[in-house]
C-alpha positions as CSV (number, residue, x, y, z in Angstrom):
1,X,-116.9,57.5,-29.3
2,X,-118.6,54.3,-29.6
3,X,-117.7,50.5,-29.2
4,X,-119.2,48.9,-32.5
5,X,-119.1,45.7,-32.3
6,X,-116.2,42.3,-31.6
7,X,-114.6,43.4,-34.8
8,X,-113.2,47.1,-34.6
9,X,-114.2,50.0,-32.5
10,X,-116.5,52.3,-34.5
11,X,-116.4,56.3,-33.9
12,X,-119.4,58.3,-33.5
13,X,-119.3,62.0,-35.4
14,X,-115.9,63.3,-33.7
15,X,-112.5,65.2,-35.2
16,X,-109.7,63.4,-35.9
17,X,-106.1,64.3,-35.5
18,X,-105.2,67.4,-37.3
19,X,-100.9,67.1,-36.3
20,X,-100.1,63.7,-36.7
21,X,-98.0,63.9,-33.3
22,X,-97.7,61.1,-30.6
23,X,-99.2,62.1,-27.5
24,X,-97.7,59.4,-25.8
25,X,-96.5,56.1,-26.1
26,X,-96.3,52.5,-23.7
27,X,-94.9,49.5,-24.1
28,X,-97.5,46.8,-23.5
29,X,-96.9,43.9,-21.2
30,X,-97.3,41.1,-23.9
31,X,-98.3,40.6,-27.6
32,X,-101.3,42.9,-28.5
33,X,-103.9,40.4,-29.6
34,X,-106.7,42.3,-31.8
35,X,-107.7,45.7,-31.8
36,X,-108.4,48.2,-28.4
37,X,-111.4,49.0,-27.4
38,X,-112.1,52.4,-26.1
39,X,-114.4,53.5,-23.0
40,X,-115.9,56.8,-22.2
41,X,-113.5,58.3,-20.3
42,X,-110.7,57.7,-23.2
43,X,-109.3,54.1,-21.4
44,X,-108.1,51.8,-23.8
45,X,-108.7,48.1,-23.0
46,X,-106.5,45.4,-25.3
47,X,-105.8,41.9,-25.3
48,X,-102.0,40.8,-24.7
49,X,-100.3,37.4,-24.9
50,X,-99.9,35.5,-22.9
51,X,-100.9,38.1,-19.8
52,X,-104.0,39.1,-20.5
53,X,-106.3,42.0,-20.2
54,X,-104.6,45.5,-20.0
55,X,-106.3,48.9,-19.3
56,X,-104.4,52.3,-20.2
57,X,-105.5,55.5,-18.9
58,X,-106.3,58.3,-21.2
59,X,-102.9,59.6,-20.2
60,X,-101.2,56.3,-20.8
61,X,-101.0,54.7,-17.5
62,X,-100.8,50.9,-18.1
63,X,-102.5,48.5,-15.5
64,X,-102.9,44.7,-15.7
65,X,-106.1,43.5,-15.2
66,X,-107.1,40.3,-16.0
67,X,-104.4,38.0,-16.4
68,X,-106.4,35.1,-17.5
69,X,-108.8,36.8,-19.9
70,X,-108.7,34.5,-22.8
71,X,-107.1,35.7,-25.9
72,X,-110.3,34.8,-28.7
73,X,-113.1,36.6,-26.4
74,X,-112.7,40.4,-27.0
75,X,-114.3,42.6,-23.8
76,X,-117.7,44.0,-23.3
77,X,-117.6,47.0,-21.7
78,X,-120.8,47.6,-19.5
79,X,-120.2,51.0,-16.9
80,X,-116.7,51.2,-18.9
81,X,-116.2,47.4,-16.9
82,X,-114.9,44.4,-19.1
83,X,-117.7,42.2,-19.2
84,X,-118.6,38.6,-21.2
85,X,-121.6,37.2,-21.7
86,X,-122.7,33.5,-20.6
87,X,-125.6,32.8,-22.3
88,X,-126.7,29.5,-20.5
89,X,-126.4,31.3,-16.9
90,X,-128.3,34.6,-18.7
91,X,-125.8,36.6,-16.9
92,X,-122.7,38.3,-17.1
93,X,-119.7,35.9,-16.3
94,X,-117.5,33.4,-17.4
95,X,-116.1,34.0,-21.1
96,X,-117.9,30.9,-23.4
97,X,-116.2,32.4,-26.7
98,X,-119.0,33.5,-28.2
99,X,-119.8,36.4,-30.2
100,X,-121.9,39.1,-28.3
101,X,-123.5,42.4,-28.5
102,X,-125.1,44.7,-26.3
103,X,-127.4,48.2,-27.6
104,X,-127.5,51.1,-25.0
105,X,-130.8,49.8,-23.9
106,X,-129.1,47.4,-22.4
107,X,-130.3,44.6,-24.7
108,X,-128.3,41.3,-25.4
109,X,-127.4,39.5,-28.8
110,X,-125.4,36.5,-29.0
111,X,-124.5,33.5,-31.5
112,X,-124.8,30.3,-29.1
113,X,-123.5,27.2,-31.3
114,X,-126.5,27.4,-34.8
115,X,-128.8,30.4,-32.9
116,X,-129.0,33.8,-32.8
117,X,-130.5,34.7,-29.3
118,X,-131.9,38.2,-27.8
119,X,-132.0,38.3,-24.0
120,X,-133.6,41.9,-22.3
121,X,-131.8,44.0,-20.1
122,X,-132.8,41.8,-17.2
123,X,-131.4,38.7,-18.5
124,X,-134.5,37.3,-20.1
125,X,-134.8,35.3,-23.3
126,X,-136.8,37.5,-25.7
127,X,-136.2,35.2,-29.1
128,X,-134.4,33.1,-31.2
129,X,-133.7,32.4,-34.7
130,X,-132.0,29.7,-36.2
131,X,-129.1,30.4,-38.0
132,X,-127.1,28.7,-41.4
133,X,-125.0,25.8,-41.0
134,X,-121.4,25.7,-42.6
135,X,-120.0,29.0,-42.0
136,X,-116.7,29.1,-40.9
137,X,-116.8,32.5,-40.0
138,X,-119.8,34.6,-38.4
139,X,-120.6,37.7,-36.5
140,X,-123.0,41.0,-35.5
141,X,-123.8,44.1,-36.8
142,X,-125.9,46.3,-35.0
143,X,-128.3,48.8,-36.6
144,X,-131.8,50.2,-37.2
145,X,-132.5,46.5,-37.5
146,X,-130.2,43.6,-36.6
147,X,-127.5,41.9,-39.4
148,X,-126.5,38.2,-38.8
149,X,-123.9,37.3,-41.1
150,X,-122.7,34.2,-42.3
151,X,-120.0,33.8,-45.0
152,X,-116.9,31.7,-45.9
153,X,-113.2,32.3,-44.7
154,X,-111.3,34.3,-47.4
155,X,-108.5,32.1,-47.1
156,X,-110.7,29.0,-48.3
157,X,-113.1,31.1,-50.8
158,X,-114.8,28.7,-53.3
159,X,-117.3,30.7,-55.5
160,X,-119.6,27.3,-55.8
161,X,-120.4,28.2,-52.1
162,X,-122.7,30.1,-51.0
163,X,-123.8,32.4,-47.8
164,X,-126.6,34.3,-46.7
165,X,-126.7,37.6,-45.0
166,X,-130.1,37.9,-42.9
167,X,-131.7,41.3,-41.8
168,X,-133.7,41.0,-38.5
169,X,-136.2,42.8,-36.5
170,X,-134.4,44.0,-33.4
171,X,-137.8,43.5,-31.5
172,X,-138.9,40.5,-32.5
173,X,-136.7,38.7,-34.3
174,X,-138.2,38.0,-37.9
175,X,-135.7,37.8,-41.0
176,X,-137.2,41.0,-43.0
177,X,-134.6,40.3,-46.1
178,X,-131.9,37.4,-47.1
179,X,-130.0,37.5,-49.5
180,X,-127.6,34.9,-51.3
181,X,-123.8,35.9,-51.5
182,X,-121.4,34.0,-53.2
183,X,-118.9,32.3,-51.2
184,X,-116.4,35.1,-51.5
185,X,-115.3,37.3,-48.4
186,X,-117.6,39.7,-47.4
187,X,-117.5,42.9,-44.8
188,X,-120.8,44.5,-43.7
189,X,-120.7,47.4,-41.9
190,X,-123.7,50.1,-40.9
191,X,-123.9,53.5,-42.1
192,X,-126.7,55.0,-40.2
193,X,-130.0,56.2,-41.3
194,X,-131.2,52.4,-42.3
195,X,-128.3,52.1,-44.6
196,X,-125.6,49.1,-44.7
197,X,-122.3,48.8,-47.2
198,X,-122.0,45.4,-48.4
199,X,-118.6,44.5,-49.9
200,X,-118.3,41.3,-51.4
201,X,-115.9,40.3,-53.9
202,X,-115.1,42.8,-56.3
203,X,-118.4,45.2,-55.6
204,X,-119.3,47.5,-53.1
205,X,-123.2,47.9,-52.4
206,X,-125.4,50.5,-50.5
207,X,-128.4,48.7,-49.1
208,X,-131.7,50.2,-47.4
209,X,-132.8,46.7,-47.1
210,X,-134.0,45.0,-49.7
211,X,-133.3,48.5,-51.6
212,X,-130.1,48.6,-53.7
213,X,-129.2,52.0,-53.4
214,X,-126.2,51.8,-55.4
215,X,-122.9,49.7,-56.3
216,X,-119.6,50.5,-57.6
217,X,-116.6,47.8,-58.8
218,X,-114.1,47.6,-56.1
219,X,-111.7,44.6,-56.8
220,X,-110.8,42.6,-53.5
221,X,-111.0,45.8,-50.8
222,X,-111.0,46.2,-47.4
223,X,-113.9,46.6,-45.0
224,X,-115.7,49.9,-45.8
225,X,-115.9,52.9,-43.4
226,X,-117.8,55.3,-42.9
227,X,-117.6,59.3,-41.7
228,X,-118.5,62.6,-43.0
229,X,-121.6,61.1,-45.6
230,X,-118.5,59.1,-47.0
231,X,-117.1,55.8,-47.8
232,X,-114.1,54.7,-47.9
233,X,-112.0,51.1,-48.8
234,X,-108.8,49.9,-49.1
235,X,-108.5,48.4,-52.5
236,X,-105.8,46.5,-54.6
237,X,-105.9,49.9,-56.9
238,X,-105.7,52.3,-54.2
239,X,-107.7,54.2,-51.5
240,X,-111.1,54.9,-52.6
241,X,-113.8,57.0,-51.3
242,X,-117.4,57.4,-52.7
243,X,-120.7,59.7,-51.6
244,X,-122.7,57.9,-49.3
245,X,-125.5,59.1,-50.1
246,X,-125.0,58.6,-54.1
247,X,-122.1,56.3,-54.5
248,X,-120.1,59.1,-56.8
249,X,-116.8,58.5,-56.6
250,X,-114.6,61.3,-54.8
251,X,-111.4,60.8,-55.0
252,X,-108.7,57.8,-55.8
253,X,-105.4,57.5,-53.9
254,X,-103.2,54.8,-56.4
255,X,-100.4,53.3,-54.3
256,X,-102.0,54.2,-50.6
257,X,-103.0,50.3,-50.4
258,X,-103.1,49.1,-46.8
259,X,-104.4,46.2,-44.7
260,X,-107.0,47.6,-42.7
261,X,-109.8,50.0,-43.2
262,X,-109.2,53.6,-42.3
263,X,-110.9,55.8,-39.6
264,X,-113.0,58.8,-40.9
265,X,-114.1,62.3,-39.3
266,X,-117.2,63.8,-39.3
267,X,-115.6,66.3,-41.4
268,X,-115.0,63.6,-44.3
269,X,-111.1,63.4,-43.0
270,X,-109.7,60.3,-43.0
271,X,-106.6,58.6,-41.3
272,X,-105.0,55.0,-42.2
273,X,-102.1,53.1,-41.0
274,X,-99.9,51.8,-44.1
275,X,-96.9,50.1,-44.2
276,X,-95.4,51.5,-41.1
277,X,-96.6,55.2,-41.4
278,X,-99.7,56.7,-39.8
279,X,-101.6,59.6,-42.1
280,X,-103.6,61.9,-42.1
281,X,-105.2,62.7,-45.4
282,X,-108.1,65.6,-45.9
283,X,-111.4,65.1,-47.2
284,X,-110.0,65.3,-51.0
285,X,-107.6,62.4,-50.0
286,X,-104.3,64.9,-50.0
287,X,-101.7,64.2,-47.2
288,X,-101.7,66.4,-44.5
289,X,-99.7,64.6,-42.3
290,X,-97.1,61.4,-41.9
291,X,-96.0,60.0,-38.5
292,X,-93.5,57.0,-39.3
293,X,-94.1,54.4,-36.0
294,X,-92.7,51.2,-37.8
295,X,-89.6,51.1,-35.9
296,X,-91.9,49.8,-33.1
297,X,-93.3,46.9,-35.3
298,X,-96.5,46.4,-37.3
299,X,-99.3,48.9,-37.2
300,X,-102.4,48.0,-36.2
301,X,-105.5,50.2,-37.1
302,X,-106.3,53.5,-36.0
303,X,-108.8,53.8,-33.0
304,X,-111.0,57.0,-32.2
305,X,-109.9,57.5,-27.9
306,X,-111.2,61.1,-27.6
307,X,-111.7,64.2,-29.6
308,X,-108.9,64.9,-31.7
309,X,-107.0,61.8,-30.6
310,X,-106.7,58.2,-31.9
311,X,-104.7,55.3,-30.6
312,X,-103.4,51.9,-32.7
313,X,-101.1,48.9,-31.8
314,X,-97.0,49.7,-33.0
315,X,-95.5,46.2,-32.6
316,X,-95.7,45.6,-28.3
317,X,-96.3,49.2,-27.9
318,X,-100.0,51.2,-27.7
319,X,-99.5,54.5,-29.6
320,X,-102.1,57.9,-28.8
321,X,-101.9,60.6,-31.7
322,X,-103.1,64.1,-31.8
């Protein structure tokens, strides 16, 4: 498994669960803040309020570790270490709230105030590129080549605004394609093999930059995910799936409507947090599986920690299921 970025852990090609039983469960120190993210031995590193930065073991030994780690800046993990990026010392240090990314090269990307900056492994400026004013939201997507996104808050969309989604060179810097969005929410994610899902408004679009692959009608959806040459999105009909490859549509699920994107297998198996049930649905979108964990509180969504296993947020408590 894979960190992907500051917005959700992203899963390599792996198995998910196939029982839908908890392996274990904690009770976290404070308020989970965001999502965990997952190292290579299977620890589990998630912000709490007020107390921090808490690591859990594989087996679901819970340590406190940072107790001032601020809440907005999630971890970098370098060596499985929690790390954050200064970008005015060009070293790893104190948190400055910005967004960063790191490839396994060892390469740094980072949003300092209006730029997008690359430092090498070293700590070295490599480029810069100026980035749009007036977003009131931004982050990274790494890929093939680098995405810096811009785009408008969904919560103050105004379709007479407008944002631009830039593709850059990961070597040297230079925007290759840009596009104009309207001002309505957008989620990009990375698909592998030079492709990108672009969902923005009521579309969803496969992109081989400038390509168009292909686009289907979504309605207001989740993020998309990826797995298994498959897409999949939360919309306001339903769970939806499409070929990746072709944009067919595979299956719909009406009424399986939930609030973050799900988590899918290499086998094209997917499995979503709704309401306050966990499931596990095959790759035809049937139920295999239903673990109800909303007595513990709100479900967060579903992390890849090891083969076969996931773990999510329940409320105060950090759930592993097998």
């Amino acid at each position: 498994c894979e960190a992907g970025g500051p917005r959700r852990a992203r899963c390599g090609p792996f198995v998910g669960p196939r029982q839908g039983v908890a392996r274990w469960r904690v009770e976290l120190p404070g308020r989970p803040v965001g999502e965990p993210i997952v190292g290579s031995e299977g620890s589990s590193w998630i912000r709490c309020e007020p107390e921090g930065l808490v690591r859990v073991s594989a087996r679901g030994e819970v340590a406190l570790v940072h107790p001032t780690w601020p809440n907005d800046l999630p971890p970098l993990l370098v060596e499985d270490e929690p790390r954050c990026f200064d970008p005015l010392l060009s070293e790893l240090g104190a948190p400055p709230g910005i967004e960063v990314l790191r490839t396994n090269e060892g390469t740094l990307f980072a949003i300092e105030g209006t730029r997008l900056v690359c430092w090498d492994a070293s700590g070295m400026p490599r480029w810069q590129v100026a980035r749009l004013q007036g977003a009131s939201r931004r982050r990274l997507t790494l890929g093939d080549e680098l995405l810096a996104e811009t785009t408008t808050s969904p919560l103050r969309a105004d379709l007479t605004r407008k944002t631009s989604v830039r593709w850059l060179g990961l070597r040297e810097g230079g925007v290759r394609h840009e596009e104009q969005l309207s001002g309505r929410a957008v989620n990009v994610a990375y698909a592998g093999e030079g492709l990108w899902l672009v969902s923005e408004g009521q579309r969803l679009r496969c992109l081989a930059p400038p390509e168009l692959r292909w686009e289907q009608p979504v309605g207001d959806a989740t993020a998309p995910a990826t797995g298994g040459g498959r897409v999949a999105l939360s919309a306001l009909d339903g769970l939806r799936a499409f070929d990746l490859a072709t944009g067919e549509p595979l299956f719909r699920r009406r009424g399986l409507r939930a609030s973050h994107p799900p988590l899918i297998d290499a086998e094209g198996a997917l499995v979503l947090a709704l309401g306050g049930d966990l499931l596990g649905l095959d790759p035809a979108g049937k139920r295999r599986w239903r673990l109800p964990l909303g007595s513990y509180g709100p479900l967060g969504p579903p992390v890849c920690a090891s083969p076969g296993v996931v773990v999510l947020t329940a409320g105060r408590s950090l759930v592993a299921v097998a």
